[in-house]
C-alpha positions as CSV (number, residue, x, y, z in Angstrom):
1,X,-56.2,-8.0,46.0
2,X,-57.2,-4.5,46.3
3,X,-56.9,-3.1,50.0
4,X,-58.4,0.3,51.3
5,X,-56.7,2.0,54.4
6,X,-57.1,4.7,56.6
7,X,-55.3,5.8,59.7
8,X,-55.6,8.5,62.3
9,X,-52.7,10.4,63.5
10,X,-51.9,7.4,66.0
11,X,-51.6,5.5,62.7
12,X,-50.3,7.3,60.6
13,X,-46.4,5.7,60.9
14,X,-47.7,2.0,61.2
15,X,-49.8,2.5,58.3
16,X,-47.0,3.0,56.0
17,X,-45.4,-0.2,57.2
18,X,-48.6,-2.2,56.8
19,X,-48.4,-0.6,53.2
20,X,-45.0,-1.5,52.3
21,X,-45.5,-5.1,53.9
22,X,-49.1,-5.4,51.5
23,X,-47.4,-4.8,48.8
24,X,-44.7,-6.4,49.2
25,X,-46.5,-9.6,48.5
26,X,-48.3,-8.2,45.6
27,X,-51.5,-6.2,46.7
28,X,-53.0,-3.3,45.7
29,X,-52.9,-0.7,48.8
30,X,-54.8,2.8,48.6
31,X,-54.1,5.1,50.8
32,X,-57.2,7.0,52.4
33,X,-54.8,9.2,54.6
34,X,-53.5,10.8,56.5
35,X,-50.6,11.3,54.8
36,X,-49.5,13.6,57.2
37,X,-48.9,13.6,60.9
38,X,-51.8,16.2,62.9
39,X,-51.9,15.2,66.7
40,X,-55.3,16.8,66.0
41,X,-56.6,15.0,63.1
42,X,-60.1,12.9,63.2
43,X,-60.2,9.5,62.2
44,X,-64.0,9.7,60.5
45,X,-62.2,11.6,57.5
46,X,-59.7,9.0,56.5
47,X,-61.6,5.6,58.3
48,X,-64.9,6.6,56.4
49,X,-63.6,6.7,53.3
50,X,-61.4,3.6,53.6
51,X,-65.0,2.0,54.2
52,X,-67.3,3.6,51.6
53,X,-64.1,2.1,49.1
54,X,-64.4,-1.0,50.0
55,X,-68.4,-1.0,49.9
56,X,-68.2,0.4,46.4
57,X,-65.7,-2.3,45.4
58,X,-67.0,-5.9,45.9
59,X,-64.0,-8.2,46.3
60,X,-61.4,-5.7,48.2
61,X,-60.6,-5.2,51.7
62,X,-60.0,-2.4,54.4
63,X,-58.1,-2.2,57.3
64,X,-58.9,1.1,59.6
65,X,-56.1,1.8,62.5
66,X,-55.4,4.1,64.9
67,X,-54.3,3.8,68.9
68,X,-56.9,1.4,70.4
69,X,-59.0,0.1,66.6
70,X,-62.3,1.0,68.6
71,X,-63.3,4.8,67.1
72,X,-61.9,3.5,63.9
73,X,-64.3,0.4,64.0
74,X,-67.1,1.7,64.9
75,X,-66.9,4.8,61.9
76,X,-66.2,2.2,59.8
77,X,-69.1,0.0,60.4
78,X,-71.4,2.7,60.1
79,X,-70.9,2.6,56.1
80,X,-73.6,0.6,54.8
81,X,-72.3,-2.9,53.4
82,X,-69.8,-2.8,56.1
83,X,-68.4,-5.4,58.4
84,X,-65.6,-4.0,60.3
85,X,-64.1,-5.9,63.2
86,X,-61.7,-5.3,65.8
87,X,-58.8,-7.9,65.7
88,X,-56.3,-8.1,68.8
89,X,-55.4,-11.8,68.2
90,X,-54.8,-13.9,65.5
91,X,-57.9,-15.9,66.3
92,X,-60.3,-12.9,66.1
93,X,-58.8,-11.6,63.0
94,X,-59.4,-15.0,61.5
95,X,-63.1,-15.4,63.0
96,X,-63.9,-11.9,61.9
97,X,-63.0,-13.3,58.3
98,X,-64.5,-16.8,58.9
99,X,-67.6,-16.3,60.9
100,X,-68.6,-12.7,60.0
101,X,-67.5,-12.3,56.7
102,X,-66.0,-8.8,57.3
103,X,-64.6,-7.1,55.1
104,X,-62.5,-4.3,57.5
105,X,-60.5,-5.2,60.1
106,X,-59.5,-2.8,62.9
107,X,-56.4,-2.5,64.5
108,X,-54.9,-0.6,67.7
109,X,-51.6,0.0,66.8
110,X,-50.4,1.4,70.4
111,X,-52.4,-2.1,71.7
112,X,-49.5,-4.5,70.2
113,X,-46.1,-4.8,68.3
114,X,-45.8,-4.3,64.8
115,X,-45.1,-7.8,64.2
116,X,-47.8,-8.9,65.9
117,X,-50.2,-6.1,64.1
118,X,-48.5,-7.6,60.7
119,X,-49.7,-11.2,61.4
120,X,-53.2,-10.6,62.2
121,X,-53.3,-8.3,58.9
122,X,-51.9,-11.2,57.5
123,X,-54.6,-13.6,58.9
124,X,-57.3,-11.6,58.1
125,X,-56.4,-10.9,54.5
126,X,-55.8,-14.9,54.1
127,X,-58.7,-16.3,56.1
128,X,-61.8,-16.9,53.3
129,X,-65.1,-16.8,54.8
130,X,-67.0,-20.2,55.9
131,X,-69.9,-19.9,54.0
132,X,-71.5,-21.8,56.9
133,X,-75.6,-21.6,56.7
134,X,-75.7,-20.3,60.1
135,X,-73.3,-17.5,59.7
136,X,-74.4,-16.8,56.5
137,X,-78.2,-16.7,58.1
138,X,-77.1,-14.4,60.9
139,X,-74.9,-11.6,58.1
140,X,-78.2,-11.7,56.3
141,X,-79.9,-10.7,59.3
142,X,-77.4,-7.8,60.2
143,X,-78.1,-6.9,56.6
144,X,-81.5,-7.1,57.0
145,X,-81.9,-4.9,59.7
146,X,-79.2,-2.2,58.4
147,X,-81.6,-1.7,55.3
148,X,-84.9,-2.0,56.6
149,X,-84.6,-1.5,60.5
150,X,-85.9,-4.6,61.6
151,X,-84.5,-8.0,61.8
């Protein structure tokens, strides 16, 4: 599977673990930056680009990550096709998957270990969504609203 990721500078070092560890098992990881560590740096210019990657690319994932997942979510989400959600179990990463369909998942990397970080990337990346009418009904609706403004 193709993966998209993007970091800020309070992901920059994790990110090139959850890189290694992707492929590793075979995936495809690009790399949306940084690729450098700026204490300054702003996570809309490597998060953003993560998500229009995997909007342009049906089938492929994104992770965005930085200290707490929350900025890095929410740029992320405002990409149109874009479902990002914040995981900080293994149960939300999988619901996020399952329920929601999403195709980003957030992390905070200063929120847990990397182990921990590694197994909800993990559960995310393995968790197919349920195709359930009444998730499916309520995506469509998100959808809905994102391209015409009302629900």
């Amino acid at each position: 599977m193709r993966i998209h990721i993007g970091s800020d500078h309070a992901g920059l070092d994790f990110k090139a673990v959850i890189i290694k560890h992707l492929e590793s098992q075979g995936h495809v990881v690009v790399d949306h930056g940084p690729h450098t560590l700026d204490p300054l740096d702003d996570y809309p210019v490597f998060c953003i680009p993560a998500a229009v990657a995997v909007a342009n690319e049906p089938g492929s994932l994104g992770i965005v990550l930085g200290g707490s997942g929350n900025g890095e979510q929410i740029a992320a989400n405002k990409v149109k096709g874009i479902r990002a959600a914040l995981a900080w179990s293994i149960e939300t990463a999988k619901l996020g998957r399952a329920h929601n369909d999403a195709n980003v998942v957030a992390i905070g990397g200063r929120m847990h270990t990397p182990e921990f970080c590694l197994e909800m990337v993990d559960a995310f990346i393995a968790e197919p969504f349920s195709g359930d009418e009444r998730h499916s009904r309520r995506i469509a609706m998100v959808g809905r609203y994102e391209t015409t403004g009302s629900i």
